[in-house]
C-alpha positions in Angstrom: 14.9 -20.6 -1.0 17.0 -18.7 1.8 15.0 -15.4 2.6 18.5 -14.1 5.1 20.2 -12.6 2.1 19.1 -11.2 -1.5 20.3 -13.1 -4.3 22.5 -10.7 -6.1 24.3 -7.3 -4.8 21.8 -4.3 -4.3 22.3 -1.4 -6.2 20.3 1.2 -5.1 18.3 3.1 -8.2 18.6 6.4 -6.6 22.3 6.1 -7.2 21.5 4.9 -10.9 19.5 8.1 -11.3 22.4 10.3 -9.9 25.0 9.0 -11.9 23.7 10.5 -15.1 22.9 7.5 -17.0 21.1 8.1 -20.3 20.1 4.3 -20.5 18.5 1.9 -18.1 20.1 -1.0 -17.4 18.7 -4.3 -18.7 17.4 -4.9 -15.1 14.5 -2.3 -15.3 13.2 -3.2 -18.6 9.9 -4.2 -18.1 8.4 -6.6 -20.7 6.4 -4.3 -23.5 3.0 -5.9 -21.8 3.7 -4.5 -19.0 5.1 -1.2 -19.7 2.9 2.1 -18.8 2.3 3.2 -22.0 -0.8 1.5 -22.6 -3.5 4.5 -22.6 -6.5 4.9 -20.9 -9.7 4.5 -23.2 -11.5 8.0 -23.5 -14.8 6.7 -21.0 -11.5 6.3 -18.0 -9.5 9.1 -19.3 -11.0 11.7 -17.0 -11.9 9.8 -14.1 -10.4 10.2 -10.9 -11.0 7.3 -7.7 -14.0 9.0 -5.8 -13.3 11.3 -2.8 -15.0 11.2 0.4 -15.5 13.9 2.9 -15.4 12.3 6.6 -15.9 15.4 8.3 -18.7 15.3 11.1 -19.0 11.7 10.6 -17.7 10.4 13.7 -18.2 11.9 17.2 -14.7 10.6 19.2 -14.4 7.0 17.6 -18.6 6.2 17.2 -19.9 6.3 13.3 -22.8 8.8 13.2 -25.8 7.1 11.2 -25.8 3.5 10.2 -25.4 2.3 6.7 -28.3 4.9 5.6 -25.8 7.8 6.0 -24.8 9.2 2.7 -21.1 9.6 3.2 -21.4 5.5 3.9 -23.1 4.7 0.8 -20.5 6.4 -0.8 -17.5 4.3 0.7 -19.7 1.1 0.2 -19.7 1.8 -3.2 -16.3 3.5 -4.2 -14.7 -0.2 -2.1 -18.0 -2.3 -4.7 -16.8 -0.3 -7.7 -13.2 0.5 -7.4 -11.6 -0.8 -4.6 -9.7 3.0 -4.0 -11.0 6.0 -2.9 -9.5 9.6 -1.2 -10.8 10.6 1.8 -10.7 14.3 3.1 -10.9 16.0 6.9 -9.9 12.5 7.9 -8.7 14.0 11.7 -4.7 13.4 10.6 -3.3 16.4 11.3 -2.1 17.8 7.7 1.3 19.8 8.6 2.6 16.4 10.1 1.4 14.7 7.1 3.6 17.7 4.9 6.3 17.4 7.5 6.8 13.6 6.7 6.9 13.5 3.4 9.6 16.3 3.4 11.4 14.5 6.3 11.5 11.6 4.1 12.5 13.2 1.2 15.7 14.6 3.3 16.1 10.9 4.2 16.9 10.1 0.8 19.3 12.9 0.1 21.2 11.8 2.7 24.8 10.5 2.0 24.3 7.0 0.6 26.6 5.4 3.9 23.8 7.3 5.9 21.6 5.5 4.2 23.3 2.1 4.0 23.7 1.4 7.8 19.7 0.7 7.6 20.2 -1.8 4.9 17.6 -4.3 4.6 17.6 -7.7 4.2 14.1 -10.0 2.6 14.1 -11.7 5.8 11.9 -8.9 7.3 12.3 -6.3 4.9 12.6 -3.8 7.8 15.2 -0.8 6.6 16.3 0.8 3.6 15.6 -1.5 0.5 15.5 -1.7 -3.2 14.0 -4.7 -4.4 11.2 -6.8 -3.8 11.0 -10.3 -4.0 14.1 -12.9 -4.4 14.1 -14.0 -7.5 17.2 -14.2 -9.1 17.4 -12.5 -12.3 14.2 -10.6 -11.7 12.7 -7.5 -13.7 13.5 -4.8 -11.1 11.6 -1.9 -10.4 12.8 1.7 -10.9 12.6 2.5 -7.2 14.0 2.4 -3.4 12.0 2.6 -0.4 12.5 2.3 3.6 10.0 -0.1 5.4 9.2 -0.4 9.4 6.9 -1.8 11.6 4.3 0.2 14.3 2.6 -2.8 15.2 2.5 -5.3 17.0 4.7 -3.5 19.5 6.9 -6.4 19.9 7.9 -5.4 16.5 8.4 -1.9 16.6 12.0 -1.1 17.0 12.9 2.5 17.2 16.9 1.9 16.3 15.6 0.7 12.9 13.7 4.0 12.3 16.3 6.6 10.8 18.1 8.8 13.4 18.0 11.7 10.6 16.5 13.8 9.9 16.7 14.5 13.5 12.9 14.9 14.0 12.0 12.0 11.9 11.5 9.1 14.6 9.4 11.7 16.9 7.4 12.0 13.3 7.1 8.8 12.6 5.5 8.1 16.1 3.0 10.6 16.1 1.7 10.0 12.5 2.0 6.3 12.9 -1.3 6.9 16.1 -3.3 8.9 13.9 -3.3 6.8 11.0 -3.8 4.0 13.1 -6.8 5.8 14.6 -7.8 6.5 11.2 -8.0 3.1 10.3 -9.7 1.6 13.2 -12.8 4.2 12.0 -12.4 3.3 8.5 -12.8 -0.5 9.8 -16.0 0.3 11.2 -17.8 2.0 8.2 -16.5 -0.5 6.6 -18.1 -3.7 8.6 -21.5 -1.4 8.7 -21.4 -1.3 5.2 -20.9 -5.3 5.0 -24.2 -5.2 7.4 -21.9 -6.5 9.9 -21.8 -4.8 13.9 -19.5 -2.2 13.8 -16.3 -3.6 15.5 -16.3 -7.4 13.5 -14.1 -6.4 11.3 -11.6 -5.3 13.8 -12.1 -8.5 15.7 -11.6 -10.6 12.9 -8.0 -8.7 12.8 -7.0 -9.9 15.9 -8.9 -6.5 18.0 -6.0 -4.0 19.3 -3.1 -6.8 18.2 -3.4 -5.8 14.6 -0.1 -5.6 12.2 1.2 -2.0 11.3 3.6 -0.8 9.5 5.0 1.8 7.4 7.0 1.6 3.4 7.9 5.4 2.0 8.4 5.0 -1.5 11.8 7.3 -3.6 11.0 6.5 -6.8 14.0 8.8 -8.4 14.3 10.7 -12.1 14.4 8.0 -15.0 15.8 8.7 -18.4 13.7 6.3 -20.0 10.5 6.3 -18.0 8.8 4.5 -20.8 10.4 1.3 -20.3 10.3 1.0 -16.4 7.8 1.0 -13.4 8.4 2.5 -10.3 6.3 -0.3 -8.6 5.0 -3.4 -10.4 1.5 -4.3 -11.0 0.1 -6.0 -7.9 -2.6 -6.0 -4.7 -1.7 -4.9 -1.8 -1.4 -8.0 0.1 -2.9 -7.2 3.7 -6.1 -5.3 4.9 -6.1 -2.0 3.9 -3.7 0.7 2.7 -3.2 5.0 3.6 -1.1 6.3 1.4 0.0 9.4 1.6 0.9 11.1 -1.8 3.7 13.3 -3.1 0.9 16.0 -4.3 2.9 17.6 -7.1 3.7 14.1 -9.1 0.9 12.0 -9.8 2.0 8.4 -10.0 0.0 6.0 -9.1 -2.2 4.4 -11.7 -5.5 1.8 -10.6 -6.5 -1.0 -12.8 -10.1 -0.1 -14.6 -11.2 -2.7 -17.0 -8.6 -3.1 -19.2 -7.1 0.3 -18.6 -5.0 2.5 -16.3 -6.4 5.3 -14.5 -3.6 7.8 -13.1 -4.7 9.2 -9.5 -5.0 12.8 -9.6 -4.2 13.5 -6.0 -6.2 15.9 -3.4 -4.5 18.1 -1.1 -3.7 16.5 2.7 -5.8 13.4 1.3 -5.0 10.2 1.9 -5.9 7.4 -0.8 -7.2 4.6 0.9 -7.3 0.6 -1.0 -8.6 -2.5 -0.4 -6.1 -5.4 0.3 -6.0 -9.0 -0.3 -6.8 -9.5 3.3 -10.2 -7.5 2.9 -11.0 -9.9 -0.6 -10.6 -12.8 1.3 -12.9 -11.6 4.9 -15.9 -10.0 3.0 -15.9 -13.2 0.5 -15.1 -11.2 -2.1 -17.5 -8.3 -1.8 -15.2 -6.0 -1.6 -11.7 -6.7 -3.9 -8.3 -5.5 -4.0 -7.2 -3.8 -7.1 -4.5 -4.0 -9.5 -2.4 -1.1 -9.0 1.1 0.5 -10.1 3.5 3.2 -10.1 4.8 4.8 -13.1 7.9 7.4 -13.0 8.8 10.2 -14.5 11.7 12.0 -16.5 11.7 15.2 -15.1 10.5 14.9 -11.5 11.3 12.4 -8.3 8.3 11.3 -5.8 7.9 10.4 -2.3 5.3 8.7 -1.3 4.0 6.9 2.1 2.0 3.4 2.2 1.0 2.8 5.2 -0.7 -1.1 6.2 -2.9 -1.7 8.2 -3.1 -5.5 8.9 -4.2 -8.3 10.3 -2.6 -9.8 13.0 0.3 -12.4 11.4 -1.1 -15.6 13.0 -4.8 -15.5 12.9 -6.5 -17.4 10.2 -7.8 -15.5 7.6 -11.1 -17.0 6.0 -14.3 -16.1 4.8 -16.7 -14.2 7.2 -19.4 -16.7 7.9 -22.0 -13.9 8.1 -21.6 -13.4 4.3 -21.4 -16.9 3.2 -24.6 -18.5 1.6 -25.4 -21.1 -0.7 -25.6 -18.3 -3.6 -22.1 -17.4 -2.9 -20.1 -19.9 -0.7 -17.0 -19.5 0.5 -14.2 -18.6 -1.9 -11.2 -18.9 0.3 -9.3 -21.4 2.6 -7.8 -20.1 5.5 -5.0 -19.1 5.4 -2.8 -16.4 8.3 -1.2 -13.4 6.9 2.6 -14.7 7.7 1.7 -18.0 5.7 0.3 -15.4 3.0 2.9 -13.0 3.4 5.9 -15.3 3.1 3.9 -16.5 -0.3 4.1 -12.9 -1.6 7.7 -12.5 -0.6 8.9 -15.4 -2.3 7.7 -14.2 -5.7 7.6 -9.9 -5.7 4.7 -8.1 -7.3 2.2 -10.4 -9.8 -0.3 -8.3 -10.8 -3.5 -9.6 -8.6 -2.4 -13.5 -9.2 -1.6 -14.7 -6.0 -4.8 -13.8 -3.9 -6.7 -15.6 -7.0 -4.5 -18.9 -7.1 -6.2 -19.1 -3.3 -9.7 -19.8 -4.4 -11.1 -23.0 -2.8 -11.5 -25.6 -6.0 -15.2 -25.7 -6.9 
């Protein structure tokens, strides 16, 4: 299957929404399984992912504390227990966080020909999309987005980042290093908490050659909200996500048990998840989570995912540290392109892909 060109004409949704339409088309009609009208039961109903205060937890780039210190307990279990979490005073600067988002959101209100000179194709993705996946015929989802890459800086191609709004590339830059930087600290608590030395985790990504890059998500108005999702049920494929949230309309929902919790979002927070990636190095310890995004009648969002990754041609397997004969290991090997181009192929699938990668028993 030819990943150079999508396999029918893109039409892009925030155009759909503009036009006035009372109906979606056929396209967007999710199958009544999936649709986001399932409720929460009443024990999930008020629950929110757990939020973490960072502050005074690092001096420069060193954890304070080993895996005693509270605020690492409290990752170690919000990654055991729900594979998402929020994290406060995270040292991103929160007016560039609030400038991006609105940048982005003058992005999309840009003439659509401004738009369409970035148009992406599946071969990388890179640009101004609308669908994922190639699948001809394909449920779509009620959404457009723009992805780029950070890293590796062979990758990272400035002319592919929008020229407006006029600030944006300078933006994308600066917030791009301190979400990185972000990251690499969260990697650390995160291979303390796995009893691992601090940096193994970061090693194990390929050390300063990880992957990074950047999707901001326009999921526009929808007349018929109930039918649709802004973003399918799925795990996030690589090693963890930052998103950053549009704070007035909550959207994103996390799989808990058999319900959906909808994220309440905290102010200049980022929500931080578990990838597929992470599953497959800690053995499973730690699991990426079902999650989707639902969309609303009344209101557009903008939001920012931002991946932090493993570098694309290092295998991927099973820390040996955590491996015993209680719990051998669950996955082959496998590099993140090989996985990557697995995901592409099919879209969003709900968390069946990193599964259908167990090692036979």
């Amino acid at each position: 299957m030819s990943l150079q060109s999508w396999p029918e004409p893109v039409v892009r949704v925030q155009s759909l929404s503009e036009s006035g339409i009372k109906a979606i088309p056929d396209r967007y009609v999710k199958p009544p399984s999936d649709r986001a009208s399932i409720v929460c039961s009443p024990s999930v109903k008020d629950a929110n992912i757990p939020i973490i205060d960072l502050e005074g937890l690092f001096i420069g780039a060193n954890v304070l504390g080993g895996p005693g210190n509270p605020t690492l307990r409290q990752i170690n279990e919000a990654c055991r227990d729900w594979g998402f979490f929020q994290v406060v005073n995270h040292g991103v600067d929160p007016k560039l966080m609030r400038a991006m988002r609105e940048s982005w959101r003058e992005f999309f209100h840009l003439p659509l020909e401004s738009k369409q000179q970035y148009a992406n194709s599946p071969c990388t993705y890179e640009g101004y999309g609308s669908r994922l996946g190639i699948e001809k015929g394909a449920v779509l989802d009620w959404s457009d987005y723009y992805f780029l890459h950070y890293m590796p800086q062979c990758l990272r191609s400035h002319e592919k980042w929008p020229a407006l709004p006029s600030s944006c590339r300078e933006q994308i830059a600066e917030y791009s290093k301190q979400v990185v930087e972000l990251s690499g600290r969260l990697m650390k608590m995160l291979s303390l908490n796995l009893g691992l030395p601090e940096d193994f985790l970061q090693r194990c990504f390929g050390g300063e050659e990880i992957g990074a890059c950047l999707r901001v998500n326009f999921y526009p108005k929808c007349p018929q909200p109930d039918l649709t999702l802004g973003l399918s049920s799925h795990s996030d494929p690589g090693g963890l996500t930052l998103l950053l949230p549009d704070e007035n309309v909550p959207g994103l929902q996390v799989r808990r048990g058999e319900s959906w919790v909808t994220v309440d979002p905290v102010p200049d927070a980022f929500i931080v998840n578990i990838g597929d990636q992470m599953q497959v190095l800690s053995n499973a310890i730690y699991r990426s989570v079902e999650h989707r995004v639902i969309v609303n009648s009344a209101k557009e969002r903008v939001s920012l995912a931002f991946f932090y990754n493993p570098k694309s041609d290092i295998p991927i397997a099973p820390a040996p540290e955590l491996v015993t004969e209680d719990r051998p290991a669950l996955y082959p090997a496998m590099t993140f392109d090989e996985y990557r181009l697995y995901i592409r192929t099919k879209g969003p699938r709900g968390k069946s892909q990193v599964e259908s990668l167990k090692s036979p028993r």
